[in-house]
C-alpha angles and dihedrals in degrees: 000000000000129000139228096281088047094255123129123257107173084124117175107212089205085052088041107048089040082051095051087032100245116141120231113257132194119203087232097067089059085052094046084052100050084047098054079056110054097044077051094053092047095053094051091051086054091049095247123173112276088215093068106030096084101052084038089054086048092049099046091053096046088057081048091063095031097062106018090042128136088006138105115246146185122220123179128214143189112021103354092060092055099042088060083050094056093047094049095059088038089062098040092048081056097046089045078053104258107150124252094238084045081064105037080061096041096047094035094238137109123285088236085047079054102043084049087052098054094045090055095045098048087047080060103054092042084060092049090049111092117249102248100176098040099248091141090052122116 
């Protein structure tokens, strides 16, 4: 196809970037990189074996892609992360039989904070369980 000035612009970019030298980049290796680093970054902080981190980061980033990839996804960060995070062990001590005034101790909050936590943790996990006797069908 020609322009306006008669000259041709069927261009192909792949042609076009080997012929300038420029290697063909995808915004997702950027992303792969940043998270090799930060699982790195995590294990060192735990005094991991430097000997493993970096085949475990590896790993860990591989079942990332694995099971988050080709779709877009949120990912929190800062306080409601861990927040989540809070929430989550909260509900699995329970589940493993821990009180809930042995956690409102352990975790420095009150036992109905608690109590809330646990409610909306276990509605979760309801919604994750299969539904085995189609009550959620139409």
């Amino acid at each position: 196809m020609s322009d306006m000035f008669g000259e041709d612009r069927d261009v192909d970019p792949d042609k076009a970037l080997a012929a300038v030298g420029v290697p063909r980049t995808y915004r997702w290796q950027g992303t792969l990189q940043d998270m090799l680093s930060a699982v790195r970054l995590a294990m060192q902080q735990q005094r991991l074996d430097d000997s493993v981190i970096d085949r475990a980061a590896e790993a860990v980033v591989m079942q990332l892609c694995d099971t988050l990839g080709g779709q877009i996804t949120y990912l929190p960060r800062g306080v409601a992360i861990r927040r989540a995070l809070r929430n989550a062990r909260i509900y699995a001590d329970s589940q493993r039989g821990a009180m809930p005034h042995e956690l409102a101790t352990r975790y420095r909050m009150s036992i109905q904070n608690i109590y809330d936590i646990i409610a909306r943790q276990r509605a979760l996990a309801r919604r994750a369980e299969p539904d085995l006797f189609g009550f959620d069908d139409p």
